[in-house]
KETORLO-916708 format. One record per residue (C-alpha): residue number from 0; residue in three letters; y, x, z; chain. Coordinates in steps of 0.25 Angstrom, whole numbers, padded with zeros to 4 digits, always signed. Last residue first. Layout:
   num   residu   north    east      up   chaine
   NUM      ALA       Y       X       Z        A
...
This chain:
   num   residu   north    east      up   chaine
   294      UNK   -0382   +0022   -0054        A
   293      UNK   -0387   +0015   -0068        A
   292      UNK   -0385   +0000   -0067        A
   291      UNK   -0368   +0006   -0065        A
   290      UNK   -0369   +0005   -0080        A
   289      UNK   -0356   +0014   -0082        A
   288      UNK   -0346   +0008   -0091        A
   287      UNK   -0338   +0017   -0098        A
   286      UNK   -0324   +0016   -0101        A
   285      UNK   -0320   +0017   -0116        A
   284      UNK   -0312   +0030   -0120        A
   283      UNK   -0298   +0028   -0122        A
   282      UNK   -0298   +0035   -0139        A
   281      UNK   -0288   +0023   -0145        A
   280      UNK   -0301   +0016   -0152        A
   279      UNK   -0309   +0019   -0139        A
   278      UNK   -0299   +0008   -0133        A
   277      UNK   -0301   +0001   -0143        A
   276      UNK   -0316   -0002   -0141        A
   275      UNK   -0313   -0005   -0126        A
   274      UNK   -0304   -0015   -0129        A
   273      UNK   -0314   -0022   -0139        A
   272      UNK   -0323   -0022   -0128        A
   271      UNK   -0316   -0029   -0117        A
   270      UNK   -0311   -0038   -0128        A
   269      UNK   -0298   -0045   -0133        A
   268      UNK   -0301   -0039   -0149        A
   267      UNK   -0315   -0047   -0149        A
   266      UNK   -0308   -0060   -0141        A
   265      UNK   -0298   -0060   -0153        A
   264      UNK   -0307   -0058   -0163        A
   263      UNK   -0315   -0070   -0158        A
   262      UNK   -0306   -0080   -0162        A
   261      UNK   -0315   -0094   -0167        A
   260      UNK   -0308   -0104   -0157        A
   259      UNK   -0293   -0099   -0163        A
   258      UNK   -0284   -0091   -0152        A
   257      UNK   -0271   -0098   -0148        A
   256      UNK   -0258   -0087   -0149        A
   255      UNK   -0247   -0091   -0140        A
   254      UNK   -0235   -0100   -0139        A
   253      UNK   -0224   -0103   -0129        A
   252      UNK   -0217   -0113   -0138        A
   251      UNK   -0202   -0108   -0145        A
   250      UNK   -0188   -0111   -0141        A
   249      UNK   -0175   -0107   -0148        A
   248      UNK   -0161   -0107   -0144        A
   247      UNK   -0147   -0106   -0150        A
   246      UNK   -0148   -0119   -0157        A
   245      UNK   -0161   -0124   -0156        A
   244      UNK   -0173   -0120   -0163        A
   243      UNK   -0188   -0122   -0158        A
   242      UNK   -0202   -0116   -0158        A
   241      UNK   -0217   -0123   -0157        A
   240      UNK   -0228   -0112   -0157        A
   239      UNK   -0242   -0115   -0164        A
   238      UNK   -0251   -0104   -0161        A
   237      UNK   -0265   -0101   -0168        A
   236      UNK   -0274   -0087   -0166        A
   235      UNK   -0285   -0084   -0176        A
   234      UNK   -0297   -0088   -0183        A
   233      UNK   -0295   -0098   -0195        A
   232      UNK   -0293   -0111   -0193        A
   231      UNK   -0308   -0119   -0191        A
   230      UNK   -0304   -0131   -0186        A
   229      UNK   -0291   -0138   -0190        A
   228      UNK   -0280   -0134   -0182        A
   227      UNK   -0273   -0143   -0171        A
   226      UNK   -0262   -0154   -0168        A
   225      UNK   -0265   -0162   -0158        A
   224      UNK   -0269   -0177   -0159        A
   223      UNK   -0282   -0176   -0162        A
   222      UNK   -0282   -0163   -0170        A
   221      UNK   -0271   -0165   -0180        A
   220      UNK   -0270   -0152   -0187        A
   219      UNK   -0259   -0142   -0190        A
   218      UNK   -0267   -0128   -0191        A
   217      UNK   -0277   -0131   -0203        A
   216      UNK   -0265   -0140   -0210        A
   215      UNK   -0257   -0127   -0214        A
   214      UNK   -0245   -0132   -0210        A
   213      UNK   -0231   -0130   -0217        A
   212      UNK   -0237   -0138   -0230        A
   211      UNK   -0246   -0145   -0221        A
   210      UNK   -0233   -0154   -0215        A
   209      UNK   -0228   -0159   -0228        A
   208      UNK   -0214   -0156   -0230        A
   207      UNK   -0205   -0170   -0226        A
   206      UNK   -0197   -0165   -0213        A
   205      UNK   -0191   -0174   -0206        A
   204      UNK   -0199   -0175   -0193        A
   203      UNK   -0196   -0156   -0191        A
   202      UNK   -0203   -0150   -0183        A
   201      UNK   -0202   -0138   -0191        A
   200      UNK   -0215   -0130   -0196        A
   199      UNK   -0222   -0117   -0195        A
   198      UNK   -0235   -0109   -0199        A
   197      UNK   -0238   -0095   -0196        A
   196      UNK   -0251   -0089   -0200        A
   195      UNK   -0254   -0075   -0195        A
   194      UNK   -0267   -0067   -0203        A
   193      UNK   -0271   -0059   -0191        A
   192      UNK   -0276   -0045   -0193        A
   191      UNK   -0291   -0040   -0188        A
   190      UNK   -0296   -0026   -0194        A
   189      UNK   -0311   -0024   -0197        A
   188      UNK   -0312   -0009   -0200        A
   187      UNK   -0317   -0004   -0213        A
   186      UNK   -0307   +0001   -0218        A
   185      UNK   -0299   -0010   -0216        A
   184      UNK   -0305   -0024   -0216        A
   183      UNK   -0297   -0035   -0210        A
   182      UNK   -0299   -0046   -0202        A
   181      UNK   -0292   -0060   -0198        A
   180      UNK   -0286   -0067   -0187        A
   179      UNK   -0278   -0079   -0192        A
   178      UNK   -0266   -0081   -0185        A
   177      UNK   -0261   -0096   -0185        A
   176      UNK   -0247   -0098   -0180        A
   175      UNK   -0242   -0112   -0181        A
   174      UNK   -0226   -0114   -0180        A
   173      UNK   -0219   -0126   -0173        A
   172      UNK   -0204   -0128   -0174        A
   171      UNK   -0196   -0136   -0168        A
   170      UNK   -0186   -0144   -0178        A
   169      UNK   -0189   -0160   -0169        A
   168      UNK   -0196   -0155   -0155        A
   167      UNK   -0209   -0155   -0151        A
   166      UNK   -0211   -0154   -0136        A
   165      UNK   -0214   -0169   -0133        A
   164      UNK   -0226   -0167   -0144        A
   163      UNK   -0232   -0180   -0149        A
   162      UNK   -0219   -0185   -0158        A
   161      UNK   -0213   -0174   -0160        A
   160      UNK   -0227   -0167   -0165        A
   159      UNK   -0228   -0182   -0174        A
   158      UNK   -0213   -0179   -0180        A
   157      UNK   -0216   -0165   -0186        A
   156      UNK   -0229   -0170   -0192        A
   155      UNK   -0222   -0180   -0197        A
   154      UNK   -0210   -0171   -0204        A
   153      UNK   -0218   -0161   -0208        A
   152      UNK   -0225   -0171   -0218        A
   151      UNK   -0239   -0176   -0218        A
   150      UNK   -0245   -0176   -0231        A
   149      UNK   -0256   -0166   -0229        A
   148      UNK   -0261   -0175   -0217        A
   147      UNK   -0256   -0172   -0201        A
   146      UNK   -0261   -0186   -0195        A
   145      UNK   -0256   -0192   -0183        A
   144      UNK   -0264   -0201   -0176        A
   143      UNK   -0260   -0199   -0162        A
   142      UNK   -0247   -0190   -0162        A
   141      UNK   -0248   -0177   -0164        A
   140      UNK   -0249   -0168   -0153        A
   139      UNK   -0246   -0151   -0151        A
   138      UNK   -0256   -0144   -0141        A
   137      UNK   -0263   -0137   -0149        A
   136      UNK   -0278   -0141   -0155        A
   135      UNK   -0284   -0126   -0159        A
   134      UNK   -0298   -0129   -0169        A
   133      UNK   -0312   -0125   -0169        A
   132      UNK   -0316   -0133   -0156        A
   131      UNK   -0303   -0136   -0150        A
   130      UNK   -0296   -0123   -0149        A
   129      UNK   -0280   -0124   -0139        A
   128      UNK   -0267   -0124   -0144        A
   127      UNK   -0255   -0126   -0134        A
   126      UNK   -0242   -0128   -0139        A
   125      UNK   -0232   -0122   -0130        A
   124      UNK   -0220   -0133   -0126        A
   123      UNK   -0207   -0125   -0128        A
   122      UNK   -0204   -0114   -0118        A
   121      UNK   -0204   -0101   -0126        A
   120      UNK   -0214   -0090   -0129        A
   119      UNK   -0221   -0087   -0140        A
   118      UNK   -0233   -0078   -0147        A
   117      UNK   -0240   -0076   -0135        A
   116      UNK   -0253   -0068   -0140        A
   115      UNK   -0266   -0075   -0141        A
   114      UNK   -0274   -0066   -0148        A
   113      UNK   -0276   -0062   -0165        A
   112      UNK   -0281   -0049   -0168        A
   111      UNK   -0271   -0040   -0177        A
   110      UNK   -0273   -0027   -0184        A
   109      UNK   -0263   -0017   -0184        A
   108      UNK   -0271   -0007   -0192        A
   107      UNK   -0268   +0003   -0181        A
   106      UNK   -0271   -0007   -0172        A
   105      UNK   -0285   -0010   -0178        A
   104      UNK   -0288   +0005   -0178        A
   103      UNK   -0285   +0006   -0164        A
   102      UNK   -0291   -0003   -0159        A
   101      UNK   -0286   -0018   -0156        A
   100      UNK   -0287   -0024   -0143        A
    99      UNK   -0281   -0038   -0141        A
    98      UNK   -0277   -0041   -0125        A
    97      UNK   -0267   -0054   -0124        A
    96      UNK   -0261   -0051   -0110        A
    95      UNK   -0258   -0036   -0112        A
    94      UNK   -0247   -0039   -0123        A
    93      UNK   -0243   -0052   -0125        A
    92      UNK   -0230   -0056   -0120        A
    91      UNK   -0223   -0043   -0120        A
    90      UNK   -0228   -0039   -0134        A
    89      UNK   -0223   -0053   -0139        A
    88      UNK   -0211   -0051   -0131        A
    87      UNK   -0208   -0036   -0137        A
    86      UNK   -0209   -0042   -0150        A
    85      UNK   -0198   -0052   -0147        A
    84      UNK   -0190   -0042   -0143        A
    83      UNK   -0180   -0044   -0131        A
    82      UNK   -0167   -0041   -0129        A
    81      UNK   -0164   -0056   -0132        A
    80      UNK   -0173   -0058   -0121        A
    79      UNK   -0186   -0068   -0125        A
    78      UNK   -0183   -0083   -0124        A
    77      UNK   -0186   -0087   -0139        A
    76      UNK   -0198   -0079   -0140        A
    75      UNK   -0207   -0083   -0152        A
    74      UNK   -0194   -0086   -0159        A
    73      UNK   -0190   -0077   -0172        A
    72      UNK   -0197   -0064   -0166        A
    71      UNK   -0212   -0071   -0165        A
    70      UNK   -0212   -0077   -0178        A
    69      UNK   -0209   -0066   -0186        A
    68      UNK   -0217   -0057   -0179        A
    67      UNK   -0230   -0065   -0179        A
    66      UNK   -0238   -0054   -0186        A
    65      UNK   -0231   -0043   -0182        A
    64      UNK   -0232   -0049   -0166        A
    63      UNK   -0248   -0049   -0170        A
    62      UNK   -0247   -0034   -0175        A
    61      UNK   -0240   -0030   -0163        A
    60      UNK   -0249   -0036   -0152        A
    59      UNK   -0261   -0032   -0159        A
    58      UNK   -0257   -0018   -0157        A
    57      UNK   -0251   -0019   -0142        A
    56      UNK   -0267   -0024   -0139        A
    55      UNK   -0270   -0011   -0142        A
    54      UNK   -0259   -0004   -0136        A
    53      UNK   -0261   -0010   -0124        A
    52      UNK   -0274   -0008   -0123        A
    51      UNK   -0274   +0007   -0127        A
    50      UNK   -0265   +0008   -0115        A
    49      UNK   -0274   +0002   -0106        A
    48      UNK   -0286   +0010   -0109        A
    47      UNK   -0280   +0022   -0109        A
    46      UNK   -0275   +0032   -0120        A
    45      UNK   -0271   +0046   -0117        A
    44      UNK   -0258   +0051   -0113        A
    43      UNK   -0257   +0066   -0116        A
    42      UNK   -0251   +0070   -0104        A
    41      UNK   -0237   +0078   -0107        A
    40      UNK   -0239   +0095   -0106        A
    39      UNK   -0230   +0099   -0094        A
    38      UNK   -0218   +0105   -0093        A
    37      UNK   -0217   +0119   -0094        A
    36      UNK   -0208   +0125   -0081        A
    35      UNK   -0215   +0122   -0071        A
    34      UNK   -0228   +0125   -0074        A
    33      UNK   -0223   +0140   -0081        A
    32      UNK   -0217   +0143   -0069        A
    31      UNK   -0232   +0144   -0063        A
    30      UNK   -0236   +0154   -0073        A
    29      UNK   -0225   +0162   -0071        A
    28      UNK   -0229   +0165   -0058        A
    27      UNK   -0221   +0163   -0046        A
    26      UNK   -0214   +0172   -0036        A
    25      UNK   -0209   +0171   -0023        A
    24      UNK   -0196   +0174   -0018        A
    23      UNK   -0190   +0167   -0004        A
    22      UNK   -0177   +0168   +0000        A
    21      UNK   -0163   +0164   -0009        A
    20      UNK   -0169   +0149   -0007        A
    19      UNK   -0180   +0152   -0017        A
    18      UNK   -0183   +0163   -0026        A
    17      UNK   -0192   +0165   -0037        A
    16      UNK   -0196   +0176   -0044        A
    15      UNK   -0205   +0173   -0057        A
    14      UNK   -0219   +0179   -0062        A
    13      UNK   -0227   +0183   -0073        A
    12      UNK   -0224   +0199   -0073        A
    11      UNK   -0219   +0211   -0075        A
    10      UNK   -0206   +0203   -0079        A
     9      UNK   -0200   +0196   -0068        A
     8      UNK   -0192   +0185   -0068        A
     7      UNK   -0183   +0184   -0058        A
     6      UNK   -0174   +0175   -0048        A
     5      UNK   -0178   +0162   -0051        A
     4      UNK   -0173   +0152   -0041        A
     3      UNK   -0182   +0141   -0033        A
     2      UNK   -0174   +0129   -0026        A
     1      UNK   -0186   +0119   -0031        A
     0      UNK   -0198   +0125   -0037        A
């Protein structure tokens, strides 16, 4: 309608006078103004598959930094922006490559499945954890012989990880992360949280406190050579991440969550199948799958 002038509105009847470039009249209904002139109802979006995804796994995501918090905006990202938020980081680093599907329900009562999300990011040595059997064996060495007893203090556990790990330093830190995945009955529906254990001491060769006093003895064992967990710790996810002061600066081990042998509520919530359940949860109707046997 470009380059178009009203000139009259008539009154016996439904339509407008038009001209255009001083010559030409024609005349249009009232009907058809009434499409130009109202705007257009907004598009109900509805729900896919992929966005439910996202916001599923978004839900896991966000009661897991909750739980973790704490630890992650004090030093899990040393080298992040200024500008930057460290919640956004975590969310950054993890969402769409670690998938956990919760249904709606479950999100709404911000339940919680333990999965290997980064948790870390830095450039000291990582300290690698891997399950042997029934326990998880990390990376970190002792050296030969060394025992941990109940009467071993801080101090001599602190000088053996010197001594046998060229990336240890005297004051570092190393914190032990043990979720727990457990369940929760509310009405009626079986609910799974994590029960978060965080466990920390200084590196420190001086220090007199006895080292199972700061470290429950189940996850600091001596496991021919390395240090490990004793066999049988409860179901979850473990991390041990290695952090460090200096003046102005602060350096931390790229670290991320190690599931436990016996985790099989993660690969549950991870599947094809539990995706497709809560995607009928959030009204996306399943696909279906035609049996092509039949044609």
């Amino acid at each position: 309608m470009k380059n178009l002038t009203r000139i009259t509105l008539s009154q016996q009847d439904d339509s407008i006078m038009y001209v255009t470039d001083g010559k030409q009249i024609f005349q249009i209904e009232s009907s058809q103004t009434e499409r130009y002139s109202k705007p257009k109802p907004k598009r109900k979006i509805l729900p896919t598959e992929a966005r439910m995804a996202q916001r599923a796994q978004l839900s896991n995501l966000i009661s897991t930094y909750r739980i973790l918090s704490a630890l992650i905006k004090e030093k899990a990202y040393p080298y992040k922006p200024k500008t930057q938020k460290a919640y956004n980081l975590f969310i950054k680093q993890n969402l769409g490559r670690i998938k956990i599907y919760l249904d709606k329900t479950e999100a709404e009562a911000k339940a919680c499945v333990v999965a290997p999300y980064n948790l870390s990011m830095g450039s000291l040595m990582p300290i690698e954890i891997k399950a042997k059997a029934d326990r998880m064996i990390t990376s970190l060495r002792v050296p030969e012989s060394f025992p941990i007893t109940d009467t071993t203090t801080t101090g001599e556990v602190s000088l053996a990880l010197i001594n046998a790990n060229e990336f240890i330093c005297c004051n570092d830190s190393l914190t032990v992360i043990h979720l727990v995945q457990t369940f929760v009955a509310i009405e009626e529906t079986i609910i799974p949280y994590i029960i978060p254990r965080l466990y920390e001491f200084i590196i420190k060769p001086t220090s007199q406190i006895p080292f199972y006093t700061l470290m429950p003895a189940s996850l600091f064992r001596v496991n021919e050579g390395y240090i490990g967990t004793d066999s049988g710790i409860e179901t979850g996810g473990m991390a041990y991440i290695l952090s460090r002061k200096m003046e102005n600066k602060a350096d931390i081990s790229t670290q991320s969550v190690v599931l436990t042998p016996d985790n099989v509520t993660y690969r549950k919530y991870s599947s094809e199948q539990q995706k497709q359940k809560v995607a009928i949860s959030y009204g996306v109707a399943a696909p279906v799958f035609v049996d092509p046997k039949i044609f």
